[in-house]
DOKOL-871968 format. One record per residue (C-alpha): residue number from 1; residue in one letter; chain; x, y, z. Coordinates in Angstrom, 2 decimals, always signed. Layout:
// DOKOL-871968
[NUM; A; A; [X; Y; Z]] ...
***
This chain:
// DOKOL-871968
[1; X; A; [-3.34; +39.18; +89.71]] [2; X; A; [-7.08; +40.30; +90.29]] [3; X; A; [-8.04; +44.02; +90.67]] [4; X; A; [-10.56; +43.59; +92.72]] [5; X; A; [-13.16; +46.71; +94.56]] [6; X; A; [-16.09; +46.85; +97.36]] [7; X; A; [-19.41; +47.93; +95.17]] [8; X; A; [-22.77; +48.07; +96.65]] [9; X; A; [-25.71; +46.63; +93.97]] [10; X; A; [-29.39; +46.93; +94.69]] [11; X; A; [-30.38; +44.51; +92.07]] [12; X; A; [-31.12; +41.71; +92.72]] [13; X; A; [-30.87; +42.46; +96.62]] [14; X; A; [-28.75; +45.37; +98.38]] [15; X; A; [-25.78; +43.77; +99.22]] [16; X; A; [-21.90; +44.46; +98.90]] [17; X; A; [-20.22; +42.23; +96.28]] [18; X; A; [-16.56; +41.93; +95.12]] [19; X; A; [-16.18; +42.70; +91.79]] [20; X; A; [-12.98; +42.64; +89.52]] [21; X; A; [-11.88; +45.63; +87.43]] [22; X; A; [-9.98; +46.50; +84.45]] [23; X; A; [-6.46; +46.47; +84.23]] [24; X; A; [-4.74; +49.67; +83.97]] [25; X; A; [-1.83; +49.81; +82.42]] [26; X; A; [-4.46; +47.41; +79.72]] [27; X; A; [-2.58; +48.50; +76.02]] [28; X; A; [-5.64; +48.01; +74.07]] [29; X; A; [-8.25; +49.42; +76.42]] [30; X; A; [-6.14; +51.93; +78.72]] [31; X; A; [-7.86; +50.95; +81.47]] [32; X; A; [-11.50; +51.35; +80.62]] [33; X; A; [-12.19; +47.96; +80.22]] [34; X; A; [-13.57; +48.15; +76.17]] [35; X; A; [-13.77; +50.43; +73.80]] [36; X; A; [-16.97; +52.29; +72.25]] [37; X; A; [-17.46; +52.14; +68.45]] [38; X; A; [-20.04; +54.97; +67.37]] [39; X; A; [-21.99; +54.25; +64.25]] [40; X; A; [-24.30; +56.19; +62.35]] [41; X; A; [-27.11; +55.91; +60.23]] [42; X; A; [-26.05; +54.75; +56.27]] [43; X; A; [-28.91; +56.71; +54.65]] [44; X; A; [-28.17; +60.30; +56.34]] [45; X; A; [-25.34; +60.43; +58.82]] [46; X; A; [-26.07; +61.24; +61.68]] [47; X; A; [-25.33; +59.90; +64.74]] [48; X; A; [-27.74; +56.53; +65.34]] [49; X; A; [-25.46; +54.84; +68.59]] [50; X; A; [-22.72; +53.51; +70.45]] [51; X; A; [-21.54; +49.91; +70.54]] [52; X; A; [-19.26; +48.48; +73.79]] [53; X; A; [-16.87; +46.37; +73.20]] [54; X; A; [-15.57; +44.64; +76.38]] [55; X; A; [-11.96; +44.18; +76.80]] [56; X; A; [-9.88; +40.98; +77.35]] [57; X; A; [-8.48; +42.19; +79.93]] [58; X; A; [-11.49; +41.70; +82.89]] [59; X; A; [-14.62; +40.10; +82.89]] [60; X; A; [-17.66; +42.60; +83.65]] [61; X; A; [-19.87; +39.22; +85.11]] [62; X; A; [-17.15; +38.46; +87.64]] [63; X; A; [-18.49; +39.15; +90.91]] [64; X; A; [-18.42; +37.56; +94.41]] [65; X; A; [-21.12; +38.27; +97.04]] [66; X; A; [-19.89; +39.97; +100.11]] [67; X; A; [-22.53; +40.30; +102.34]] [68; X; A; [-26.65; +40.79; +101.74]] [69; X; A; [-27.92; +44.19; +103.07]] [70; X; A; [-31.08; +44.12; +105.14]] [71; X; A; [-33.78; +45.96; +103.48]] [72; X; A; [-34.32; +49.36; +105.73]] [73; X; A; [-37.70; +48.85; +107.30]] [74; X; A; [-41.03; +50.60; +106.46]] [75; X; A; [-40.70; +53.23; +109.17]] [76; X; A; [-37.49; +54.14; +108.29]] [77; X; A; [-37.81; +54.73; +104.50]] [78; X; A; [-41.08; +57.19; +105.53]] [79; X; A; [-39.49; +58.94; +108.37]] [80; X; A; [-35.71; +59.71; +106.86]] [81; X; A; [-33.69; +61.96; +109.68]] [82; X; A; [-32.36; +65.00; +107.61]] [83; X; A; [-35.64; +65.56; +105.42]] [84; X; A; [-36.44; +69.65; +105.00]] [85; X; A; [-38.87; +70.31; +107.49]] [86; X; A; [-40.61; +72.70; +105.08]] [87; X; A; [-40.41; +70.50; +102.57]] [88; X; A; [-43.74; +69.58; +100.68]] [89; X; A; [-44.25; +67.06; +102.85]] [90; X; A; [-44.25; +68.39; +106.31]] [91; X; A; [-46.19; +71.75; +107.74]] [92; X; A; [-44.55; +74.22; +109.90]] [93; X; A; [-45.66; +77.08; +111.51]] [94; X; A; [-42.08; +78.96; +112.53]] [95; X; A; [-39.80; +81.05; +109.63]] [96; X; A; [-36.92; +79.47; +107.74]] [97; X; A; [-34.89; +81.32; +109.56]] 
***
């Protein structure tokens, strides 16, 4: 049975997709869908990265497109409601407050 959850992706459009999830109760992952394998450097130690690997218990590139978003127009992304009115943007001539 599919886990599936509502995510919202900007790339390559804003849209809500369906998207499938690790399984929980997953013995080998616990739920986080892969495990991380740090590695270090042969020569000194230290730390060099992190690799992922995915478990077989979901598939990360499983995803089903909900609905496209429309793209907020140009007014609206200048003009946000909410902005600080003394913000760096905007002059004001009464206290804060």
């Amino acid at each position: 049975m599919p886990r599936l959850r509502i995510e919202l992706t900007s790339w390559p459009r804003r849209s809500l997709v369906l998207t499938d999830t690790p399984r929980p109760d997953c013995p080998d992952c616990e739920g986080f869908g892969g495990t991380q394998h740090h590695y270090g450097d042969p020569e000194t130690g230290e730390y060099a990265g992190t690799d992922w690997e995915p478990c077989h218990c979901w598939n990360e590139n499983r995803r089903w497109l909900l609905l496209p978003l429309p793209r907020p127009s140009r007014w609206l992304r200048r003009h946000r409601p909410g902005r600080d009115p003394w913000g760096p943007d905007r002059n004001s001539d009464e206290p804060p407050f």
